[in-house]
N, C-alpha and C positions, 0 to 999 in steps of 0.2 A: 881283406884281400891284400896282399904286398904287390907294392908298385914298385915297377922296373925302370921307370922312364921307359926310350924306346929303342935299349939297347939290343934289344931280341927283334928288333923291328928286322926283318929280309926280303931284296925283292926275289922274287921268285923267277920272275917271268913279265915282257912289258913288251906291248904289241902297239906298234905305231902303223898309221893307216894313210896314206893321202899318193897325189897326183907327184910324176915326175917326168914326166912327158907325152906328147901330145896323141903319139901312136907308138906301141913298141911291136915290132916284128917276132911273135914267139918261136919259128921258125928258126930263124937267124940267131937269136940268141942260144936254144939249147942247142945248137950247131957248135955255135963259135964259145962258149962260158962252161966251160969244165966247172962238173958238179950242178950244172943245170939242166932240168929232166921237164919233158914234155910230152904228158899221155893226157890228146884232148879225150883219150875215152874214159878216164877216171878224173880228170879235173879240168875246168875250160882256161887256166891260166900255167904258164912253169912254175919250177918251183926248184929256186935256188939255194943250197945250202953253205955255208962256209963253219968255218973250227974254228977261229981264230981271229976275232971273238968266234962263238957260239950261236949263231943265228940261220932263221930260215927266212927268205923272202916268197910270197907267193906274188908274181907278178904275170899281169895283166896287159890282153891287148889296147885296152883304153889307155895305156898311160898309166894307170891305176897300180899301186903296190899296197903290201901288208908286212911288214915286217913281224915276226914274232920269233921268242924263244932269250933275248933279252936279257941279261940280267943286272944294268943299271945303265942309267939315265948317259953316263958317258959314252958307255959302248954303242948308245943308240948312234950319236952323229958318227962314230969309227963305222959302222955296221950299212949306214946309209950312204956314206963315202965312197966305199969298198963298192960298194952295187951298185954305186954310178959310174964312179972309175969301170967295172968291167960293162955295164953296159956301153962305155964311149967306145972301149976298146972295141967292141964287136959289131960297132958303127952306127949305134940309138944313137938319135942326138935328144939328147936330156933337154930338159927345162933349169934356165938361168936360177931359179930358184924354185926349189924345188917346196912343196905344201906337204909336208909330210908330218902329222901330231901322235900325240899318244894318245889311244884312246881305250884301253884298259891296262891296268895296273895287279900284278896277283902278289901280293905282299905274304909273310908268314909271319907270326908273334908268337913268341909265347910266353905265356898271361904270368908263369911261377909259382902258380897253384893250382889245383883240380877244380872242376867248375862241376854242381850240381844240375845239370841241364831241366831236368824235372823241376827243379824249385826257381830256377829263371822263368823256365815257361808261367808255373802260375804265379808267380808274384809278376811280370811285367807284362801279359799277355793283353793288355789292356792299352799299353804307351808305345807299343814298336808292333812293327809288322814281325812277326815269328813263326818260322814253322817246326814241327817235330816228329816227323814218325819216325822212332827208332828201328822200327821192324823194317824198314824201306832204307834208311840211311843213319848211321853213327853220330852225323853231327847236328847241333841246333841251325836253323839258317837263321838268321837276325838281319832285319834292311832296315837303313833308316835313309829317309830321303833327302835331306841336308847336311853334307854331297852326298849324292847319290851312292850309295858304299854297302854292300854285300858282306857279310863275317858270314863265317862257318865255324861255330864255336863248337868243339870236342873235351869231354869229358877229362881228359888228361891235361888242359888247360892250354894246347895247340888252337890257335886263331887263323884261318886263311881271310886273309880282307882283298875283297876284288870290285872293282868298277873304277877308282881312282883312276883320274887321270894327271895327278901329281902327287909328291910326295905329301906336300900342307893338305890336301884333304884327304890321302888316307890317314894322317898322324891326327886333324881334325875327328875324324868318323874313330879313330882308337879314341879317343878323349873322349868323344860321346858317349860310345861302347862302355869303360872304365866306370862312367860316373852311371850308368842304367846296372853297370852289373854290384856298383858300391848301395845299393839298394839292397840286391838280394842278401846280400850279407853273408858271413863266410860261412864256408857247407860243413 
């Protein structure tokens, strides 16, 4: 297998979750926040979009937000700034600090060889949770539970890793991955 380090390592996409204030008025906001939509008949919270960065908030009457769409860990505090600056403007008053984490990570790798999916399955089916119907989906799923981390391994030698909730344990869960697939040996 030839190692890349983890220069093909990409985030894809990083969805951060948590509380920024106590009640938000959904009303009020898709009023007053240009590019924020509010149909309680297809969804119970708005849902605000910005370009620049690239992100969608789904925000909630609780207080409660989701940021998704993401694509690194800086843009996240520019992405969460931005939607409290427009919530103040439109008269939320936010929370002094606001609890907002990452709580899934969708990374992309790719491996720089082709991977035998068939010959992973039965040489490790035994040491990792794996599943495989090709007939149903293209890719192998592979979970291992220390972090928590999801691969979707593709014959073309495309890895998507998701569950992370930082960069050290999806780079952690590739390291894993690397030394279970330095088993199978090359295809």
């Amino acid at each position: 297998m030839k190692e890349n380090g983890y220069n093909s390592l990409k985030i894809e996409n990083i969805v951060a979750s948590g509380s920024i204030a106590e009640t938000i008025d959904l009303e009020v906001i898709s009023s007053n926040i240009k590019n924020c939509e509010l149909n309680k008949k297809r969804f119970p919270g708005a849902v605000y979009r910005m370009q620049n960065p690239k992100f969608a908030a789904l925000i909630f009457s609780s207080g409660n937000v989701v940021l998704t769409g993401i694509r690194s860990l800086e843009n996240l505090e520019v992405c969460l700034q931005n939607l409290l600056d427009k919530l103040k403007e439109a008269g939320i008053t936010c929370l002094d600090k606001p609890q907002v984490a990452v709580t899934n990570m969708v990374c992309s790798y790719i491996l720089g060889n082709t991977l035998n999916l068939v010959r992973i399955v039965v040489t490790l089916m035994d040491s990792e949770y794996i599943e495989y119907e090709p007939e149903v989906f293209p890719g192998l799923v592979f979970r291992i539970s220390e972090p928590k981390i999801v691969f979707l391994l593709f014959s073309s030698g495309k890895i998507i890793i998701t569950g992370g909730k930082n960069m050290e344990d999806v780079k952690k869960g590739l390291h894993i991955l690397k030394e279970k697939l330095s088993i199978v040996g090359n295809n």
